[in-house]
N, C-alpha and C positions, 0 to 999 in steps of 0.2 A: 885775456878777456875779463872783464868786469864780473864781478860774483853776484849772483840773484838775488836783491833782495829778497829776505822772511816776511812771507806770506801771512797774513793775517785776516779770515773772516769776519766780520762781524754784523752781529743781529742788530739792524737799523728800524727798529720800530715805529720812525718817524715822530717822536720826541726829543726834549732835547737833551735827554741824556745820552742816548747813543748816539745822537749826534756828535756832541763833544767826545765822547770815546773813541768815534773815528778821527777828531782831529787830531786828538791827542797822540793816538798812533801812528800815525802820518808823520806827524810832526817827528816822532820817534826813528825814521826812517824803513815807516815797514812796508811793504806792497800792499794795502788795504783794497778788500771788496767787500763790499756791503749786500748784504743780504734780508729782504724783507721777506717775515714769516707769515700767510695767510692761514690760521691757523681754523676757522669761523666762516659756514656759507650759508647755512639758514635764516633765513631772512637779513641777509645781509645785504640791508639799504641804508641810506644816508641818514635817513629818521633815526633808525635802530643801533646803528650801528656805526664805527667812525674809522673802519679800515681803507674804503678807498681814500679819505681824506687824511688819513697815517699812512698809504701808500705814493702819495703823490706828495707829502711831507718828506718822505724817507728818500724818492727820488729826487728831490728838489737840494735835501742836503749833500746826497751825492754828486750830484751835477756841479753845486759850488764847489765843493773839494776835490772836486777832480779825480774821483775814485771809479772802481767799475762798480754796475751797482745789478743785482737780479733780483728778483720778486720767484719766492716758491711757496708751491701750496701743500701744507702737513693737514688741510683740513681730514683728511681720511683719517691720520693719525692721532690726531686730537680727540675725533667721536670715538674712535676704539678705545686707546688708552687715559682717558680723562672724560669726556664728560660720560660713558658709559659708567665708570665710578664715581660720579656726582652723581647722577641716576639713581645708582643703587644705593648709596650713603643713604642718603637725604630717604628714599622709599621705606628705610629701615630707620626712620627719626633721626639718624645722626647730622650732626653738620661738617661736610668733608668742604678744604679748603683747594679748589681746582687748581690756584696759583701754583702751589708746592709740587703736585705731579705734573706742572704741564713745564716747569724748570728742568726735573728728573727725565720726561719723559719725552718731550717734545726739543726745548731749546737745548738741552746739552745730551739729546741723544742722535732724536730726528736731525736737528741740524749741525749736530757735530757727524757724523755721516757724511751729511751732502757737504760740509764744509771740506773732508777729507778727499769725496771726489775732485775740487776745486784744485787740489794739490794745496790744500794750506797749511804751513807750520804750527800754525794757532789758531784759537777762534777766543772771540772777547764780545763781553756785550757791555751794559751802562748800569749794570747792577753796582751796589754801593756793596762790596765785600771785599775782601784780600783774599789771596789765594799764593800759598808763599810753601817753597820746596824744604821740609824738616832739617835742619842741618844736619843732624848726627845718622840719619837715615840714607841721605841724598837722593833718596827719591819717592819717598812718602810727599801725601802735600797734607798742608793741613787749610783749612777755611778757619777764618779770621774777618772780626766784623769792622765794618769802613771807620773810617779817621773823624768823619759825621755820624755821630752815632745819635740823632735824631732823625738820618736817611740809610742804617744800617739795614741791608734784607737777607743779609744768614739768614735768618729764620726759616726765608721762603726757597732756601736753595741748602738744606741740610739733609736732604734725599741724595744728595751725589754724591759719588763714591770717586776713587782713585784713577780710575779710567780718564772718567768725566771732568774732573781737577789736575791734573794733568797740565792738557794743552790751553789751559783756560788764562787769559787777562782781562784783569779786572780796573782799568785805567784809572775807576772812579774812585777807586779803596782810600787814596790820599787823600783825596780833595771834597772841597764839602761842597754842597748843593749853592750856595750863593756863589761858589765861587764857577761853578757850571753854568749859573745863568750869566753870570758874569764875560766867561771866554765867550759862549753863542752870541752876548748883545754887542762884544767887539768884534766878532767876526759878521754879526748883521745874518745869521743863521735864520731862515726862515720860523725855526723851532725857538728863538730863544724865549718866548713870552708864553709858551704854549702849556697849560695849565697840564700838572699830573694827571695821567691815568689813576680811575680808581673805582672799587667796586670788581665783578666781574666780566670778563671781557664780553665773552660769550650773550649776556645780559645786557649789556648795554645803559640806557636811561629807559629801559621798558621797567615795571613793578615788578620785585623778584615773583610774589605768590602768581602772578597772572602767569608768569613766560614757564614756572614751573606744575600750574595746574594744564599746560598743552602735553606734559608727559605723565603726568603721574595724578590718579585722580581724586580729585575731594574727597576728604569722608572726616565731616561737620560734626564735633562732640562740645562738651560741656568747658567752661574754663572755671575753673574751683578756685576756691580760696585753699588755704592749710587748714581752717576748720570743717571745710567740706561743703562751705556756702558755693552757688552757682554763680557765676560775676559775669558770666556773657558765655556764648557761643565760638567756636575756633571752626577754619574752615579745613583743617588737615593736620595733625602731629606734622607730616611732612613739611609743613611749610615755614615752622617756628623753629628758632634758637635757644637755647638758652643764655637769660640775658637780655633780650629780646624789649623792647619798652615802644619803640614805634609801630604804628597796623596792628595795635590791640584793639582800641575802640569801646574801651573802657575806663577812658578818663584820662587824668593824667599831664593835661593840657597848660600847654602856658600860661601861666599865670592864676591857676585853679589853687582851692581850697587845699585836695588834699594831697599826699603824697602820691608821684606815679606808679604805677603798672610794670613790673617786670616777670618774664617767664621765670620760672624756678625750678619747674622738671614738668614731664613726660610721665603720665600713668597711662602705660602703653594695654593695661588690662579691662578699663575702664573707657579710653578710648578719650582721656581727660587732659588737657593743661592745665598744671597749677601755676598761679600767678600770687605773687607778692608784692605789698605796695613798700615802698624804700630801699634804696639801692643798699641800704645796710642791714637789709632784713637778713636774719642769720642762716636763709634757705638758701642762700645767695654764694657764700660761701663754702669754702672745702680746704684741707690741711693737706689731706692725702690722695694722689691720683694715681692710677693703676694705668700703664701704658702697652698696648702690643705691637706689632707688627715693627719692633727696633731697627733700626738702621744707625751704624755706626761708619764714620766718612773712614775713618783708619781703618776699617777691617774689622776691629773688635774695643769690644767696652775696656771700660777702664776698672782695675780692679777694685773692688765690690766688697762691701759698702765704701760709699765715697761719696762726700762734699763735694758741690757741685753748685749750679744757680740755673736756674731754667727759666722758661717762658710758657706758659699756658696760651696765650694770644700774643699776635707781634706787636701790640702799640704797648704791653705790659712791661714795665720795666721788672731786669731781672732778677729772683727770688733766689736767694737762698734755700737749700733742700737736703735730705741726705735721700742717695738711689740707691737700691737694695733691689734685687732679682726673686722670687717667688715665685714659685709653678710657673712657670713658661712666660711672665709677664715681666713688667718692673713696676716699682713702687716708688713715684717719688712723696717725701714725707717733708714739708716745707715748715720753715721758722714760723713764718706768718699765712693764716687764713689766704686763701685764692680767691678771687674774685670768679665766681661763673666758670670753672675747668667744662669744656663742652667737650662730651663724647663726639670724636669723627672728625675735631681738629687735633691741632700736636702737641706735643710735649716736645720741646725743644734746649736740650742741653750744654752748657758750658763749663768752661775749667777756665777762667780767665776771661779772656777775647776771642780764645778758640773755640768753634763749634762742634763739639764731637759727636752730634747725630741728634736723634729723637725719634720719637712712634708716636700710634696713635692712640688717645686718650679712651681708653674702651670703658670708664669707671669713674666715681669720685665719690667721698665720706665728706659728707657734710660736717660742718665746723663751723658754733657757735664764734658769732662777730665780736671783736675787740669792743670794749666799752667807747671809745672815744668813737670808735666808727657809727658805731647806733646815735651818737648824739650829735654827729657830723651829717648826717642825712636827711 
């Protein structure tokens, strides 16, 4: 008797990266079924929202490839585990990045789950990462960032642990983004022209401060300068960033006189946003940032102190740092000033290509800006 094809899930988002990830599988000779995650049900209409038109995308690539395809809904799972802590972040002034728990918590948990009822040997999505078994360990995995390291998303998938890295392929790790629109536009893939997702899901093309003033409620304070001048009104600590230059309403404007508007911090006692005009203003910056709640993909840190390169945000290319342990946190101490470290995103660390974890940024020391950056802005 013929032996079973190896089974393979995968999360069909109805773009065109998981697209090609099922082909490529396929192509690989695996048993592939595709699976679309409904993750999102309030207000989800076509205005707001673009899941049914990603669900009949995701069935439509199925249908060409010949694969089996199901549609589940992890909405329950989503509002418990994920945006209930966007909720709270955000209510406590932080800014929490929902992409990173809903990787951990939904796609490589919820749906590695249902994928294991499926009976499948593996599950793979279209994420741009490696995912490769340690040689000397033979069963450690480590995460490793894609071969296009302009479409690399370690970053957003450095919550997983050994379990979850495991049964996982990552199709896309080798191959770069031109070259995936490239197979969809020979294959005539309904996806292959189909613009990136971006932004958060959940949000849509609605105005972040509007869809999060329906949970959490205004409370309208002063926005200060650093000398303690008044420069306008804010409608909620909760609903700014740091960093933040767009929805101030304080200037700033194309093709304007003077330099724009950016957040700089949170005067949580005062009930204030301070704001700074030039993106090289020295409030802007920070050297040292205090991390908690660590997660490390092997199990455990590497020994301490150690050279390392991290990421404060994912479009940041990465910094050089030394991480050091203190009272219950970590510290990273970087070569060069940080651009804007926001409490309630991540700290995300490297030893090369490999991703060895990160936490969340609970802290940061401001640091006077390089001369050459003050006169660059």
């Amino acid at each position: 008797m013929k032996a079973r094809a190896k089974r393979v899930v995968v999360g069909l988002s109805g773009g065109v990266d998981s697209s090609v990830a099922a082909w490529l599988l396929k192509e690989q000779g695996w048993d592939v079924v595709g699976v679309f995650m409904k993750n999102w049900e309030d207000d989800d209409t076509d205005e707001l929202c673009t899941s049914r038109a990603d669900l009949i995308d995701a069935a439509s690539v199925a249908d060409l490839l010949g694969i089996e395809f199901e549609a589940v809904n992890f909405a329950a799972d989503y509002r418990e585990r994920v945006f209930a802590q966007f909720l709270r972040e955000h209510a406590a002034g932080r800014t929490p990045n929902p992409d990173v728990l809903c990787n951990s918590e939904i796609k490589f948990r919820s749906f590695l789950d249902y994928a294991l009822q499926l009976d499948a040997d593996r599950i793979a999505t279209g994420h741009y990462a490696r995912a490769q078994v340690v040689a000397e360990s033979a069963t450690r995995v480590e995460l490793g960032k894609a071969a296009d390291a302009t479409k690399d998303q370690s970053y957003f998938l450095h919550r997983l642990n050994q379990e979850q890295l495991a049964p996982v392929l990552f199709p896309l790790g080798e191959i770069s983004k031109r070259d995936v629109r490239r197979i969809a536009h020979e294959l005539c893939l309904p996806t292959w022209a189909k613009k990136d997702s971006t932004g958060i899901c959940f949000i849509g093309e609605r105005p972040f401060r509007e869809f999060l003033a329906r949970y959490l409620p205004r409370a309208p304070g002063p926005m200060l300068a650093p000398d303690g001048r008044t420069i306008g009104r804010h409608d909620g600590l909760a609903y700014y960033t740091l960093g933040q230059r767009q929805g101030l309403g304080i200037g700033g404007t194309k093709g304007g006189g003077d330099a724009p508007w950016f957040v700089a911090d949170k005067d949580f006692e005062r009930n204030a946003l301070v704001v700074v005009q030039g993106r090289a203003h020295p409030l802007l910056y920070s050297r040292e940032v205090d991390a908690i709640d660590m997660h490390w993909i092997g199990g455990a840190p590497p020994v301490l102190p150690a050279r390392l390169k991290a990421k404060t945000r994912y479009r940041m290319p990465d910094a050089a740092c030394l991480l050091s342990a203190r009272d219950g946190a970590y510290r990273a101490i970087f070569d060069e000033p940080q651009w804007t470290p926001t409490p309630g995103q991540y700290l995300v660390l490297y030893d090369g290509d490999v991703c060895l974890g990160g936490g969340v940024i609970a802290a940061r020391k401001r640091a006077a800006v390089k001369p050459e950056l003050a006169t660059s802005a």
